[in-house]
C-alpha positions as CSV (number, residue, x, y, z in Angstrom):
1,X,-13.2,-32.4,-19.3
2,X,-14.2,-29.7,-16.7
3,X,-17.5,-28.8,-19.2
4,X,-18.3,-32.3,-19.5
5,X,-18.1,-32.9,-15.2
6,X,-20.3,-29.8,-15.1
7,X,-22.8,-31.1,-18.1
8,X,-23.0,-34.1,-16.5
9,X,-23.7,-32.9,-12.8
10,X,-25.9,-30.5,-13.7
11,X,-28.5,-33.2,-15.5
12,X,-28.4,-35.7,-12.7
13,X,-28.5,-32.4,-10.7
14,X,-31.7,-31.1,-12.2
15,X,-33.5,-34.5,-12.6
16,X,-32.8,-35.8,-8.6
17,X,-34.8,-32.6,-7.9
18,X,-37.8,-34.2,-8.9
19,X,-36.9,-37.5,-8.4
20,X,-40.0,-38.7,-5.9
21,X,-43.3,-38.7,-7.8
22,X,-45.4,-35.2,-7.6
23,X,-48.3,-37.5,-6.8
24,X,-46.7,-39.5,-3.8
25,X,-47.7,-37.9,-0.1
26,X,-44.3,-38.2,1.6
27,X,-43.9,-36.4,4.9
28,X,-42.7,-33.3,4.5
29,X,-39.5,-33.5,7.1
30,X,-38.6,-36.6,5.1
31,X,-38.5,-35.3,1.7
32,X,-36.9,-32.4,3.0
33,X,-34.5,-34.2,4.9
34,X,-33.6,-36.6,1.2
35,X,-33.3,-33.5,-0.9
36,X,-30.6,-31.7,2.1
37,X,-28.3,-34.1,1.4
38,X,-29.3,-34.9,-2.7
39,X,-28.6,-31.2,-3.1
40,X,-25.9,-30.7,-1.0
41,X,-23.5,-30.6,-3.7
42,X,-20.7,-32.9,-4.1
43,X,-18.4,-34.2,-7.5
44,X,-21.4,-36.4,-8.7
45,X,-18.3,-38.8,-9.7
46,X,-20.4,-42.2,-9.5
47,X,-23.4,-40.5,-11.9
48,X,-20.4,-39.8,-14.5
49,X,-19.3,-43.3,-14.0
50,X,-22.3,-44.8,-15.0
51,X,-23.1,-42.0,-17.8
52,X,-19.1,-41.8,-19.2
53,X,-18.9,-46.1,-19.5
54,X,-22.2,-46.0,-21.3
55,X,-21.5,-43.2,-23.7
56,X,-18.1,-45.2,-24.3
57,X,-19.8,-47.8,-25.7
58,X,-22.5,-45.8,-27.9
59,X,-25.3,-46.1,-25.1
60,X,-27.6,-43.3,-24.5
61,X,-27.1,-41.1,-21.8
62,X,-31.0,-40.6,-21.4
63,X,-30.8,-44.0,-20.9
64,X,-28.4,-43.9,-18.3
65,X,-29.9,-40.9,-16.1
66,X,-32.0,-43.7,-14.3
67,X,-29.6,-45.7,-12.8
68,X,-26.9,-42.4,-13.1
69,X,-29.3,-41.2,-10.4
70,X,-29.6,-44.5,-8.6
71,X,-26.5,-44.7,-7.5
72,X,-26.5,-41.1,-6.4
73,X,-28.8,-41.8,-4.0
74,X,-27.2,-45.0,-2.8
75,X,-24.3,-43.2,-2.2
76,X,-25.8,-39.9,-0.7
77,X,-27.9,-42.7,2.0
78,X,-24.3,-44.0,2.8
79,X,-23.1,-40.6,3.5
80,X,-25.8,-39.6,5.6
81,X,-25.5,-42.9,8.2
82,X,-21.8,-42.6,8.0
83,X,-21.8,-39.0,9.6
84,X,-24.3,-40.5,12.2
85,X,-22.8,-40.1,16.0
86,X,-22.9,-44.1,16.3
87,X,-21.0,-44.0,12.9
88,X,-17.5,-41.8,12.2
89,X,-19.7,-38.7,14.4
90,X,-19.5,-35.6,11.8
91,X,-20.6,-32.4,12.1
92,X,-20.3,-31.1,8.2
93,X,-20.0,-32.9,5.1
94,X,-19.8,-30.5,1.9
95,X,-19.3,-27.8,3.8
96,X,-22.9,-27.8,5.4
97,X,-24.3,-29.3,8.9
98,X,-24.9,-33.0,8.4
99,X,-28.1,-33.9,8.1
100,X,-28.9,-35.5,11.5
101,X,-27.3,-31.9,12.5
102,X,-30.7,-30.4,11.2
103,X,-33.4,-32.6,10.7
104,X,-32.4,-34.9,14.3
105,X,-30.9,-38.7,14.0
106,X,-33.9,-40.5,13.4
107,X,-34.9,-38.4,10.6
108,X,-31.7,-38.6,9.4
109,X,-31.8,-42.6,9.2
110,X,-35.5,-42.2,7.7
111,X,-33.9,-39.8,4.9
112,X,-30.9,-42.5,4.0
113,X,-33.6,-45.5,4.1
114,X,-35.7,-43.6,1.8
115,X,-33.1,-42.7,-1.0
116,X,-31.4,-46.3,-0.5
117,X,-35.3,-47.8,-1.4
118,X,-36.2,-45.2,-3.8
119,X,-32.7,-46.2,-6.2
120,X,-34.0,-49.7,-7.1
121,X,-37.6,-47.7,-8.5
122,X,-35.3,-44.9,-9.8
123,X,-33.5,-48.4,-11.9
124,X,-36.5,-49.6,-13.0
125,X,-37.0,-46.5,-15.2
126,X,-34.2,-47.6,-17.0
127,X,-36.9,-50.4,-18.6
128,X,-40.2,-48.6,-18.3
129,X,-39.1,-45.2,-20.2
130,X,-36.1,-45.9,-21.7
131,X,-36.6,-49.5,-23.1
132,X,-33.5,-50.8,-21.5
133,X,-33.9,-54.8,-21.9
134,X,-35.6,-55.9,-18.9
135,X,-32.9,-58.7,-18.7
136,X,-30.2,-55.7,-18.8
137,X,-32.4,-53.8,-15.6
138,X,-32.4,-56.8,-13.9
139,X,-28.6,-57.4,-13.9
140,X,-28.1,-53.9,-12.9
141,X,-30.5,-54.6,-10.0
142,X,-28.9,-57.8,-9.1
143,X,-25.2,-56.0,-9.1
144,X,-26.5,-52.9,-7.8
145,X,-28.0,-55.4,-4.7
146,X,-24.2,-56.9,-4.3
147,X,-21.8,-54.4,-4.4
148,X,-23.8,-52.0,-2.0
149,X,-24.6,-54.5,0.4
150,X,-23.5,-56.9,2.9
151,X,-20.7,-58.1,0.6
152,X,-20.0,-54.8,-1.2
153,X,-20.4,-51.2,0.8
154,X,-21.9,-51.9,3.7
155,X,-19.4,-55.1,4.4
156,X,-16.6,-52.2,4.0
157,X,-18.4,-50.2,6.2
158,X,-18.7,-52.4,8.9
159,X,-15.0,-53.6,8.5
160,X,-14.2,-50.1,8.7
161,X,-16.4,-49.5,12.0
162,X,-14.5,-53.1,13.5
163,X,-10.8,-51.7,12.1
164,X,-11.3,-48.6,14.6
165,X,-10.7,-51.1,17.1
166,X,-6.9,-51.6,15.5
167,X,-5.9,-52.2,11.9
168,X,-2.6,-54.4,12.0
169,X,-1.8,-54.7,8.1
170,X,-2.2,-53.2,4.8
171,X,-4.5,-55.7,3.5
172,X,-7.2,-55.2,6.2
173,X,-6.8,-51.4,5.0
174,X,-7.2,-52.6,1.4
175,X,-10.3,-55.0,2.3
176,X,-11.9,-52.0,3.6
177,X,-11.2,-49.7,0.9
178,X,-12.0,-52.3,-2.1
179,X,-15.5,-52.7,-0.6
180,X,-16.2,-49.4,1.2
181,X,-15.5,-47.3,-1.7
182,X,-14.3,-49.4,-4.3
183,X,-17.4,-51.7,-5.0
184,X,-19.6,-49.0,-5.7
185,X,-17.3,-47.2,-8.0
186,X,-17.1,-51.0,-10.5
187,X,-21.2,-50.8,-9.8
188,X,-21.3,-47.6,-12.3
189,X,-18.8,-48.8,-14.8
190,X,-20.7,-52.2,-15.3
191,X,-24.1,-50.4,-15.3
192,X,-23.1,-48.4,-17.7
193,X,-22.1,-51.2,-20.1
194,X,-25.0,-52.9,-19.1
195,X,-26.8,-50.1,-20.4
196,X,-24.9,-50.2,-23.5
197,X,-25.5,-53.6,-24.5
198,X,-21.9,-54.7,-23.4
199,X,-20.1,-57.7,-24.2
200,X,-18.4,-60.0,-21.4
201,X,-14.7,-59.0,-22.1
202,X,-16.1,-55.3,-22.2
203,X,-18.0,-55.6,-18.8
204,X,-14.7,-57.2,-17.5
205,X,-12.7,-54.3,-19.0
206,X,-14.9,-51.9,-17.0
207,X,-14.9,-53.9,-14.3
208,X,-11.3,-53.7,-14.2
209,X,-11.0,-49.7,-14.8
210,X,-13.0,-49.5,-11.8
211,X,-11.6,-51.4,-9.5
212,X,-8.2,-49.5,-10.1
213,X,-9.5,-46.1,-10.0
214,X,-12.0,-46.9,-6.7
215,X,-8.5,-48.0,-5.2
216,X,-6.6,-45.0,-6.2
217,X,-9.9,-42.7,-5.3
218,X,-9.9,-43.5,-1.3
219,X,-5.7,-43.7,-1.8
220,X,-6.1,-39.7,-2.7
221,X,-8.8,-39.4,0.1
222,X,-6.3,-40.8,3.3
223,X,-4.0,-38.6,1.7
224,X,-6.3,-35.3,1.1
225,X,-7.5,-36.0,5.0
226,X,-3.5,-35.7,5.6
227,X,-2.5,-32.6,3.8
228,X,-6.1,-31.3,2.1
229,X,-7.1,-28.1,1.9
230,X,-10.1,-28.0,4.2
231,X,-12.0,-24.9,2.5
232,X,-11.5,-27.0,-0.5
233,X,-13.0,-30.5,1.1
234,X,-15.8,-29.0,2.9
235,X,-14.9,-30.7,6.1
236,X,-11.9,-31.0,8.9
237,X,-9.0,-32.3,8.0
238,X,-6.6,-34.9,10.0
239,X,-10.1,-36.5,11.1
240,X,-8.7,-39.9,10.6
241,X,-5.6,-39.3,12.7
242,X,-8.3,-37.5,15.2
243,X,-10.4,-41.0,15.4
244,X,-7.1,-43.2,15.5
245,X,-7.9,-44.9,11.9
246,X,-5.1,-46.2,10.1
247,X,-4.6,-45.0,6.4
248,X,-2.4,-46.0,3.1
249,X,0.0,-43.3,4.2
250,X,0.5,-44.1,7.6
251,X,1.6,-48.0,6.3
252,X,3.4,-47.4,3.6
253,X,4.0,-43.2,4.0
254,X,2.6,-40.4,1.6
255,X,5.6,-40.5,-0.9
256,X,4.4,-44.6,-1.9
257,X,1.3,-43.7,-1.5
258,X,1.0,-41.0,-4.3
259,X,3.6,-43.8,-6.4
260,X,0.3,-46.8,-6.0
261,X,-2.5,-44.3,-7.1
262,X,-0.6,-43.2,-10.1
263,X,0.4,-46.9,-11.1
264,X,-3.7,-47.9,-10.3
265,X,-4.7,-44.9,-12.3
266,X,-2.3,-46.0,-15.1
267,X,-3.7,-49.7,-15.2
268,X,-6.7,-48.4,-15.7
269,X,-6.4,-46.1,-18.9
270,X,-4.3,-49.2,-20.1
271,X,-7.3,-51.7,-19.6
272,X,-9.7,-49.4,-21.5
273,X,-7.5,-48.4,-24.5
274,X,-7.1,-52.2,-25.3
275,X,-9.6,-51.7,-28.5
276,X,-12.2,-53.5,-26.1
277,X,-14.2,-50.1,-25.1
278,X,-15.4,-48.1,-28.7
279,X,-14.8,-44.6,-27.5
280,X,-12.3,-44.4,-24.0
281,X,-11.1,-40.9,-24.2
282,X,-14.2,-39.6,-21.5
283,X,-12.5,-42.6,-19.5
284,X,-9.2,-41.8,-19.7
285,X,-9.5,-37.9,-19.1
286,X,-11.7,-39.1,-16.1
287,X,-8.9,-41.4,-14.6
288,X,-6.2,-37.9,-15.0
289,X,-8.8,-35.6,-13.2
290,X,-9.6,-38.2,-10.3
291,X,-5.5,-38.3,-10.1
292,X,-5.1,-34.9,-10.0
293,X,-7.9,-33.4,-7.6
294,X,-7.5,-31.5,-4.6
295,X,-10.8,-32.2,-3.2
Protein backbone atom coordinates (compact mmCIF):
# COMPACT_ATOMS: atom_id res chain seq x y z
CA UNK A 1 0.00 0.00 0.00
CA UNK A 2 2.92 2.45 1.02
CA UNK A 3 4.44 2.08 -2.85
CA UNK A 4 1.11 2.61 -4.25
CA UNK A 5 0.47 6.17 -1.82
CA UNK A 6 4.00 7.11 -3.05
CA UNK A 7 3.24 6.09 -6.98
CA UNK A 8 0.34 7.85 -6.77
CA UNK A 9 1.63 11.17 -5.09
CA UNK A 10 4.39 11.39 -7.01
CA UNK A 11 2.25 11.58 -10.53
CA UNK A 12 -0.13 14.12 -9.29
CA UNK A 13 3.07 15.44 -7.76
CA UNK A 14 5.00 15.82 -11.02
CA UNK A 15 2.02 16.86 -13.20
CA UNK A 16 0.61 19.96 -10.72
CA UNK A 17 4.19 21.19 -11.42
CA UNK A 18 3.26 22.24 -14.65
CA UNK A 19 -0.22 22.54 -14.24
CA UNK A 20 -0.76 26.36 -15.54
CA UNK A 21 -0.08 26.60 -19.33
CA UNK A 22 3.74 27.54 -20.32
CA UNK A 23 2.09 30.04 -22.67
CA UNK A 24 -0.17 31.85 -19.99
CA UNK A 25 1.64 35.28 -18.52
CA UNK A 26 0.65 34.90 -14.90
CA UNK A 27 2.33 37.22 -12.45
CA UNK A 28 5.16 35.94 -11.09
CA UNK A 29 4.33 36.43 -7.15
CA UNK A 30 1.14 34.60 -8.01
CA UNK A 31 2.33 31.55 -9.63
CA UNK A 32 4.86 31.45 -7.07
CA UNK A 33 2.63 31.95 -4.30
CA UNK A 34 0.07 28.70 -6.09
CA UNK A 35 3.08 26.39 -6.45
CA UNK A 36 4.26 27.23 -2.28
CA UNK A 37 1.47 25.70 -1.20
CA UNK A 38 0.86 22.86 -4.44
CA UNK A 39 4.35 21.72 -3.50
CA UNK A 40 4.26 21.97 0.03
CA UNK A 41 3.89 18.40 0.48
CA UNK A 42 1.08 16.80 2.15
CA UNK A 43 -0.66 12.92 2.00
CA UNK A 44 -2.19 13.79 -1.51
CA UNK A 45 -5.19 11.54 0.12
CA UNK A 46 -8.11 13.26 -2.06
CA UNK A 47 -5.89 12.67 -5.61
CA UNK A 48 -5.83 8.80 -4.46
CA UNK A 49 -9.40 9.03 -3.84
CA UNK A 50 -10.34 9.99 -7.07
CA UNK A 51 -7.40 7.69 -8.81
CA UNK A 52 -8.08 4.40 -6.26
CA UNK A 53 -12.29 4.55 -6.95
CA UNK A 54 -11.57 4.78 -10.70
CA UNK A 55 -8.90 2.09 -11.00
CA UNK A 56 -11.58 -0.07 -8.85
CA UNK A 57 -13.82 0.06 -11.46
CA UNK A 58 -11.32 -0.62 -14.54
CA UNK A 59 -11.08 3.32 -15.35
CA UNK A 60 -7.79 4.70 -16.46
CA UNK A 61 -5.79 6.47 -14.23
CA UNK A 62 -4.49 8.84 -17.02
CA UNK A 63 -7.87 9.60 -17.18
CA UNK A 64 -8.20 10.36 -13.73
CA UNK A 65 -4.96 12.74 -13.26
CA UNK A 66 -7.31 15.69 -14.42
CA UNK A 67 -9.71 15.80 -12.02
CA UNK A 68 -7.05 13.82 -9.44
CA UNK A 69 -5.36 17.17 -9.72
CA UNK A 70 -8.50 19.19 -9.54
CA UNK A 71 -9.32 18.46 -6.39
CA UNK A 72 -5.75 19.00 -5.21
CA UNK A 73 -5.99 22.31 -5.85
CA UNK A 74 -9.42 22.80 -4.42
CA UNK A 75 -8.25 21.59 -1.40
CA UNK A 76 -4.74 23.22 -1.31
CA UNK A 77 -7.05 26.97 -1.97
CA UNK A 78 -9.00 25.80 1.16
CA UNK A 79 -5.96 25.34 3.13
CA UNK A 80 -4.36 28.44 2.24
CA UNK A 81 -7.69 30.82 3.43
CA UNK A 82 -8.15 28.64 6.38
CA UNK A 83 -4.58 29.52 7.83
CA UNK A 84 -5.52 33.30 6.98
CA UNK A 85 -5.48 35.61 10.35
CA UNK A 86 -9.32 36.32 9.74
CA UNK A 87 -9.67 32.44 9.47
CA UNK A 88 -8.16 29.72 12.29
CA UNK A 89 -4.71 32.35 12.23
CA UNK A 90 -1.76 29.77 11.48
CA UNK A 91 1.62 30.26 11.30
CA UNK A 92 2.82 26.69 9.54
CA UNK A 93 0.95 24.09 7.80
CA UNK A 94 3.25 21.07 6.60
CA UNK A 95 5.86 22.14 8.51
CA UNK A 96 6.60 25.39 6.47
CA UNK A 97 5.36 29.19 7.01
CA UNK A 98 1.93 29.53 5.66
CA UNK A 99 1.61 31.10 2.67
CA UNK A 100 0.28 34.62 3.64
CA UNK A 101 3.49 34.15 6.11
CA UNK A 102 5.63 34.73 2.86
CA UNK A 103 3.97 36.00 -0.07
CA UNK A 104 1.53 38.74 2.37
CA UNK A 105 -2.51 38.07 2.87
CA UNK A 106 -3.58 39.45 -0.21
CA UNK A 107 -1.39 37.34 -2.24
CA UNK A 108 -2.22 34.66 -0.30
CA UNK A 109 -6.15 35.01 -1.21
CA UNK A 110 -5.03 35.75 -4.99
CA UNK A 111 -3.03 32.23 -4.77
CA UNK A 112 -6.26 30.26 -3.30
CA UNK A 113 -8.65 32.08 -5.98
CA UNK A 114 -6.32 31.09 -8.63
CA UNK A 115 -6.05 27.22 -7.84
CA UNK A 116 -9.85 27.16 -6.81
CA UNK A 117 -10.53 28.69 -10.71
CA UNK A 118 -7.89 26.85 -12.34
CA UNK A 119 -9.56 23.12 -10.96
CA UNK A 120 -12.73 23.42 -13.18
CA UNK A 121 -10.01 23.98 -16.52
CA UNK A 122 -7.81 21.36 -14.89
CA UNK A 123 -11.59 18.99 -15.19
CA UNK A 124 -12.20 19.82 -18.40
CA UNK A 125 -9.05 17.92 -19.57
CA UNK A 126 -10.72 15.05 -18.42
CA UNK A 127 -12.85 15.45 -21.97
CA UNK A 128 -10.45 17.25 -24.17
CA UNK A 129 -7.35 14.73 -23.78
CA UNK A 130 -8.64 11.90 -22.26
CA UNK A 131 -12.06 11.40 -24.02
CA UNK A 132 -14.04 11.24 -20.80
CA UNK A 133 -17.81 11.65 -22.04
CA UNK A 134 -18.53 15.20 -21.93
CA UNK A 135 -21.87 14.18 -20.07
CA UNK A 136 -19.46 12.29 -17.47
CA UNK A 137 -17.07 15.97 -17.14
CA UNK A 138 -20.07 17.73 -16.70
CA UNK A 139 -21.42 15.73 -13.67
CA UNK A 140 -18.02 15.84 -12.16
CA UNK A 141 -18.24 19.70 -12.68
CA UNK A 142 -21.64 19.98 -11.36
CA UNK A 143 -20.66 17.77 -8.03
CA UNK A 144 -17.41 19.22 -7.88
CA UNK A 145 -19.48 22.91 -7.83
CA UNK A 146 -21.71 21.36 -4.75
CA UNK A 147 -19.74 19.61 -2.40
CA UNK A 148 -16.96 22.45 -2.38
CA UNK A 149 -19.32 25.12 -2.10
CA UNK A 150 -21.81 26.94 -0.20
CA UNK A 151 -23.57 23.64 0.65
CA UNK A 152 -20.46 21.36 0.79
CA UNK A 153 -16.91 22.82 2.14
CA UNK A 154 -17.24 26.16 2.39
CA UNK A 155 -20.84 25.72 4.30
CA UNK A 156 -18.56 23.61 6.81
CA UNK A 157 -16.30 26.12 6.89
CA UNK A 158 -18.38 28.82 7.80
CA UNK A 159 -20.28 26.62 10.42
CA UNK A 160 -16.96 26.04 11.72
CA UNK A 161 -15.98 29.84 11.88
CA UNK A 162 -19.81 30.46 13.62
CA UNK A 163 -19.22 27.12 16.12
CA UNK A 164 -16.11 29.16 17.56
CA UNK A 165 -18.58 31.20 19.07
CA UNK A 166 -19.90 27.90 21.15
CA UNK A 167 -20.70 24.45 19.93
CA UNK A 168 -23.48 23.00 22.32
CA UNK A 169 -23.95 19.27 20.82
CA UNK A 170 -22.43 16.62 18.89
CA UNK A 171 -24.49 17.03 15.85
CA UNK A 172 -23.45 20.68 15.22
CA UNK A 173 -19.74 19.06 15.54
CA UNK A 174 -20.93 16.43 13.07
CA UNK A 175 -22.60 19.08 10.55
CA UNK A 176 -19.38 20.70 10.43
CA UNK A 177 -17.21 17.79 9.95
CA UNK A 178 -19.60 16.07 7.21
CA UNK A 179 -19.36 19.19 5.08
CA UNK A 180 -15.90 20.69 6.07
CA UNK A 181 -14.03 17.69 5.43
CA UNK A 182 -16.33 15.12 4.61
CA UNK A 183 -18.01 16.44 1.30
CA UNK A 184 -14.87 16.79 -0.44
CA UNK A 185 -13.66 13.41 0.44
CA UNK A 186 -17.38 11.64 -1.35
CA UNK A 187 -16.34 14.35 -4.29
CA UNK A 188 -13.26 12.05 -5.23
CA UNK A 189 -14.92 8.71 -4.77
CA UNK A 190 -17.91 9.75 -7.15
CA UNK A 191 -15.46 11.34 -9.60
CA UNK A 192 -13.65 8.51 -9.83
CA UNK A 193 -16.66 6.35 -10.85
CA UNK A 194 -17.68 8.95 -12.85
CA UNK A 195 -14.62 8.53 -14.59
CA UNK A 196 -15.13 4.85 -14.80
CA UNK A 197 -18.37 4.83 -16.41
CA UNK A 198 -20.17 3.90 -13.02
CA UNK A 199 -23.44 2.57 -12.47
CA UNK A 200 -25.98 4.23 -9.97
CA UNK A 201 -25.80 1.63 -7.13
CA UNK A 202 -21.86 1.81 -7.70
CA UNK A 203 -21.82 5.71 -7.42
CA UNK A 204 -24.00 5.20 -4.25
CA UNK A 205 -21.55 2.55 -3.06
CA UNK A 206 -18.77 5.11 -3.29
CA UNK A 207 -20.65 7.61 -2.12
CA UNK A 208 -21.19 5.72 0.94
CA UNK A 209 -17.41 4.62 1.49
CA UNK A 210 -16.75 8.14 1.47
CA UNK A 211 -18.92 9.53 3.61
CA UNK A 212 -17.74 6.95 6.34
CA UNK A 213 -14.09 7.43 5.91
CA UNK A 214 -14.34 11.54 5.53
CA UNK A 215 -16.12 11.07 9.13
CA UNK A 216 -13.56 8.88 10.54
CA UNK A 217 -10.71 11.15 8.77
CA UNK A 218 -11.47 14.56 10.80
CA UNK A 219 -12.46 11.91 13.92
CA UNK A 220 -8.46 10.89 13.74
CA UNK A 221 -7.68 14.69 13.11
CA UNK A 222 -9.45 16.14 16.77
CA UNK A 223 -7.82 13.34 18.06
CA UNK A 224 -4.08 13.66 16.44
CA UNK A 225 -4.50 17.64 17.52
CA UNK A 226 -5.08 16.00 21.09
CA UNK A 227 -2.17 13.61 21.44
CA UNK A 228 -0.26 13.94 17.80
CA UNK A 229 3.08 13.98 17.35
CA UNK A 230 3.84 17.48 16.20
CA UNK A 231 7.22 16.69 14.24
CA UNK A 232 5.02 14.19 12.59
CA UNK A 233 1.97 16.70 11.74
CA UNK A 234 3.95 19.55 10.69
CA UNK A 235 2.10 21.97 12.85
CA UNK A 236 1.27 22.67 16.86
CA UNK A 237 -0.64 20.53 18.47
CA UNK A 238 -3.61 21.25 21.11
CA UNK A 239 -4.43 24.16 18.62
CA UNK A 240 -8.11 23.39 18.92
CA UNK A 241 -8.08 23.43 22.78
CA UNK A 242 -5.79 26.84 22.19
CA UNK A 243 -8.85 28.49 20.04
CA UNK A 244 -11.61 27.00 22.43
CA UNK A 245 -13.16 24.62 19.45
CA UNK A 246 -14.97 21.82 20.63
CA UNK A 247 -13.94 18.28 19.16
CA UNK A 248 -15.39 14.52 18.97
CA UNK A 249 -13.24 13.77 21.96
CA UNK A 250 -14.06 16.43 24.17
CA UNK A 251 -18.07 15.23 23.63
CA UNK A 252 -17.89 11.93 23.71
CA UNK A 253 -13.92 11.52 25.14
CA UNK A 254 -10.91 9.88 23.09
CA UNK A 255 -11.63 6.19 24.14
CA UNK A 256 -15.38 6.43 21.97
CA UNK A 257 -13.90 8.32 19.84
CA UNK A 258 -11.18 5.89 18.50
CA UNK A 259 -14.42 3.06 18.99
CA UNK A 260 -16.71 5.52 16.06
CA UNK A 261 -13.70 5.78 13.56
CA UNK A 262 -13.07 2.21 13.58
CA UNK A 263 -16.86 1.23 13.33
CA UNK A 264 -17.06 4.26 10.21
CA UNK A 265 -13.91 2.72 8.76
CA UNK A 266 -15.45 -0.77 9.03
CA UNK A 267 -18.86 0.30 7.22
CA UNK A 268 -16.99 1.40 4.71
CA UNK A 269 -14.77 -1.70 3.56
CA UNK A 270 -18.22 -3.49 4.15
CA UNK A 271 -20.08 -1.21 1.50
CA UNK A 272 -17.41 -1.68 -1.11
CA UNK A 273 -16.86 -5.52 -0.78
CA UNK A 274 -20.62 -5.93 -1.58
CA UNK A 275 -19.68 -7.37 -5.28
CA UNK A 276 -20.91 -3.77 -6.43
CA UNK A 277 -17.18 -2.17 -6.92
CA UNK A 278 -14.98 -4.83 -9.51
CA UNK A 279 -11.69 -4.54 -7.79
CA UNK A 280 -11.95 -2.99 -3.86
CA UNK A 281 -8.75 -4.20 -2.33
CA UNK A 282 -6.84 -0.41 -3.15
CA UNK A 283 -10.11 0.71 -1.19
CA UNK A 284 -10.03 -1.40 1.52
CA UNK A 285 -6.09 -1.15 2.28
CA UNK A 286 -6.88 2.63 1.89
CA UNK A 287 -9.62 2.68 4.63
CA UNK A 288 -6.79 0.53 7.18
CA UNK A 289 -4.03 3.12 6.48
CA UNK A 290 -6.31 6.23 6.96
CA UNK A 291 -7.25 4.28 10.45
CA UNK A 292 -4.01 3.67 11.35
CA UNK A 293 -1.99 7.12 10.61
CA UNK A 294 -0.18 9.15 12.94
CA UNK A 295 -0.21 12.22 10.87
Amino acid sequence: MAHYIEEISGLVSTRLRTIFPVEWEIPVNLQESMQYSLMAGGKRLRPLLVIAAAESLGGSREAALPVACAVEMVHTYSLIHDDLPAMDDDDFRRGKPTNHKVFGEAMAILGGDGLLTHAFYSVVEANRKHGVPAEAVLSIVEELSQFAGPSGMVGGQAADMEGEQGLTNLEQLQYIHKHKTGDLIVFCLKAGGWIAGATAAQLEALETYGRNIGMAFQIQDDILDLVGDESKLGKKTQSDVKQEKVTYPYFIGLDASRAEMEKLTEEAKQVVSTGLISEPSRLLQIADYLLRRDH
